[in-house]
N, C-alpha and C positions, 0 to 999 in steps of 0.2 A: 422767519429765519431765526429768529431769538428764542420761541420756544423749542425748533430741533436742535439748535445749541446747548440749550438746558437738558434737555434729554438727550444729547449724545454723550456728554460730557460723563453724566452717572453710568452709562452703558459703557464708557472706556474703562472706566477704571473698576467695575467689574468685570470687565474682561480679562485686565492685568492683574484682580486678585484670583480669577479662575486659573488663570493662565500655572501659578505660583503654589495655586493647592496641590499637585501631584506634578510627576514626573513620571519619567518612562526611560527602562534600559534595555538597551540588546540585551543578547545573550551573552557577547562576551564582555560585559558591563559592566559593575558594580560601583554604586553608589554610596561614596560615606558621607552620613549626615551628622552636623554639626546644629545642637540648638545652644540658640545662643551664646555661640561659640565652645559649649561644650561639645566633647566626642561622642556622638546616640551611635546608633545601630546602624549595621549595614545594610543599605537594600542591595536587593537581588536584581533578575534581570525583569521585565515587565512593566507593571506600573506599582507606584506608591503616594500616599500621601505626605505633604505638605505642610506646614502651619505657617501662612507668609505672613514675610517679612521677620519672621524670627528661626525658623529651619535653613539652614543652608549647606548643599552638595556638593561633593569635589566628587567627579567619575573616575574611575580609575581602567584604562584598559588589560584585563587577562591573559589576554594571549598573547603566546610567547614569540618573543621579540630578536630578531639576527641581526647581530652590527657587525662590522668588518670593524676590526682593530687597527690601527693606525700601525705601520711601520715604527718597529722600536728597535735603536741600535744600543747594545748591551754588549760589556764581555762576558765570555764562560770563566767558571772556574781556572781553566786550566790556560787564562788569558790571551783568550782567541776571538779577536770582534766580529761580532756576527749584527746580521740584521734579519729581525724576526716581526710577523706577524701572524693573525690568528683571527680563528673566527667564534664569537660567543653567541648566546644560545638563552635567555633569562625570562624568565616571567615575576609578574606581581604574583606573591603567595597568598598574603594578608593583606590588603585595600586600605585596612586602617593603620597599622604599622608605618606602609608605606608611605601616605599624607601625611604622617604625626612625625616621623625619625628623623624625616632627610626632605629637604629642599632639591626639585629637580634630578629626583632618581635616576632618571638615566644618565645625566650626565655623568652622576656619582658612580653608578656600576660601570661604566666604559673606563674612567680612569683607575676605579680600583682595578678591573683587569688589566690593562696597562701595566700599572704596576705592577700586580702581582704576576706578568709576565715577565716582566725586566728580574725580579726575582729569582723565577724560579730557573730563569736559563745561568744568571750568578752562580750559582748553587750547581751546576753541571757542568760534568766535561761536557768538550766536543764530540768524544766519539761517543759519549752517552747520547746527545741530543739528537744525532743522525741514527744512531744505532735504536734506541729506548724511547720513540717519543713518544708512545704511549705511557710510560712512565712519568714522564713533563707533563702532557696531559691531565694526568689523574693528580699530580704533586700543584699544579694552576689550578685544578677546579676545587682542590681543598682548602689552596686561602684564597677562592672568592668567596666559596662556599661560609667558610668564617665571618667572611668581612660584610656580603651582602646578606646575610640570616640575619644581622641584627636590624636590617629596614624592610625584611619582611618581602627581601625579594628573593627565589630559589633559580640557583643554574641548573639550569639543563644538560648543559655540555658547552665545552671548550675545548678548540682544535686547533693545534698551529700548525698552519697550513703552510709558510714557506720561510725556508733556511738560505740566508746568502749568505755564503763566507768570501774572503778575501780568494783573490785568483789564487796565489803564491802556494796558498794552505791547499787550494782545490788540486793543483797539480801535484803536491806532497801524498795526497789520499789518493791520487791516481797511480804513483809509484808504488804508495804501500799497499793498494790492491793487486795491483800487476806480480809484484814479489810474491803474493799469498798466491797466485792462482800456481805463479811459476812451480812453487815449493812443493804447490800440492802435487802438481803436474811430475815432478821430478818421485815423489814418493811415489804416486800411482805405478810411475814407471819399474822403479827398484822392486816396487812390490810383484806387480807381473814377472819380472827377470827371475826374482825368487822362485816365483811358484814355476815358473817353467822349467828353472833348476830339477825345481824336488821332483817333476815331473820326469824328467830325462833320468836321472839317477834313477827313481823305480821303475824307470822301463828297461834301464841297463842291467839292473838286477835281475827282473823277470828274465829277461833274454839269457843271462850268464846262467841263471838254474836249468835252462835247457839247451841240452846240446843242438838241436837241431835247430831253434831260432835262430840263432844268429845265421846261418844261412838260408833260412827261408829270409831273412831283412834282406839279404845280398842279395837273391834275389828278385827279391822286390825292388830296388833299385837299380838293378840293370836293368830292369823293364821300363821303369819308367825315365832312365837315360836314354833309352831305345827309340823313343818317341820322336827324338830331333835325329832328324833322315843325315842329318851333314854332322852327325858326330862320329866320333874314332872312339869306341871301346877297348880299351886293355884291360882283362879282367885275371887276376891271380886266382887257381886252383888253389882248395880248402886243402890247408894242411894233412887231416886226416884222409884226403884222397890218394895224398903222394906218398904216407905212409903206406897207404893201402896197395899203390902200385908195386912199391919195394920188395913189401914182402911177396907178392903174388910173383917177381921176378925174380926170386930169390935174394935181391942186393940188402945188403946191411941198412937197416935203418939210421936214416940221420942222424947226426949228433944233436944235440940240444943248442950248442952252441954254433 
């Protein structure tokens, strides 16, 4: 038993320097190595070598990364409390930046966003935020974008994803849509009356340049009063008829007045 003791003992601890000579990374992996607590070179995904007991790796993960942002209540510029959250979007750019800048990057990107949420709805009205928030958008991903380039991490995109305002306001933006549709509605309307005007006017005109229109109209509307079997028509003879009778009968033509 003494002598597989002696010979296990030298087999371990070559196995724990095998163990220490290389490493191995996914693909979405990267490796920074530190000798002797200096910053070396990054490995890639695969495998790499080792020098133990003096090489030492921090992994870092690449691929990009979704957190849901906490609930942040903020005013607007235009001193409206709202309650806003979002959704971010980030990856490690640089593996060694990241290890070297900043302790516990994610926690640090989640809070910079935070903040630089609460910010950028400061800086806007309300009807900007409901109206623009693609604008908010792009105005949040320029200071994280700022704030997180220097730990070597890059956003991908930032979305705020839900706006709760106070009831009291929600009901105020229900009036002042109601009044806009009203308003519009009321124009649409003036505007048709209009055109239907100009419309009637130049068919009154067309009709006054000839004589015989206006009673072919007349009779096109006796005809279709004719339609309803229970009505009583009274219809007056054209002027130029009763002239016409007069003279045929010798009598003086009507006066004018």
């Amino acid at each position: 038993m003494s002598y597989i003791f002696i010979l296990a003992v030298p087999v371990v601890i070559l196995l724990a320097v095998a163990s220490k000579t290389f490493g191995v990374n996914q693909e979405y992996q990267r490796a920074v190595l530190f000798r002797l607590g200096r910053l070396g070179t990054t490995k890639g995904p695969g495998w790499y070598w080792l020098i133990p007991f003096i090489d030492r790796v921090v992994k870092v993960d690449i691929r990009t990364v979704t957190v849901q942002l906490e609930t942040q209540e903020t005013i607007t510029r235009d001193g409206v409390a709202v309650k806003v959250n979002a959704v971010l979007w980030y990856r490690a750019a640089d593996p060694a930046r990241v290890v070297t800048s900043v302790e516990a990057y994610e926690a640090a990107v989640v809070q910079a966003a935070e903040t630089g949420m609460r910010d950028a709805i400061g800086q806007s009205d309300l009807d900007q935020m409901l109206k623009d928030r693609i604008g908010i958008n792009r105005r949040l991903l320029e200071l994280l974008a700022s704030a997180a380039g220097r730990w070597g991490i890059e956003i991908d995109a930032v979305e705020i994803k839900d706006v709760d305002i106070p009831e009291q306001m929600q009901r105020a933006i229900a009036r002042e849509a109601e009044a806009i549709r009203e308003k519009r509605a009321r124009i649409i309307k003036a505007e048709g009356e209009n055109e239907a005007a100009q419309k009637l006017a130049d068919a009154a005109t067309m009709i006054g340049s000839a004589p015989g229109a206006l009673e072919l109209r007349r009779l096109q509307t006796l005809a279709e009063i004719g339609v309803e079997h229970n009505s009583t028509i009274i219809a007056m003879l054209p002027v130029e008829l009763l002239h016409a009778a007069r003279t045929i009968a010798g009598l003086p033509a009507a006066s004018a007045d």
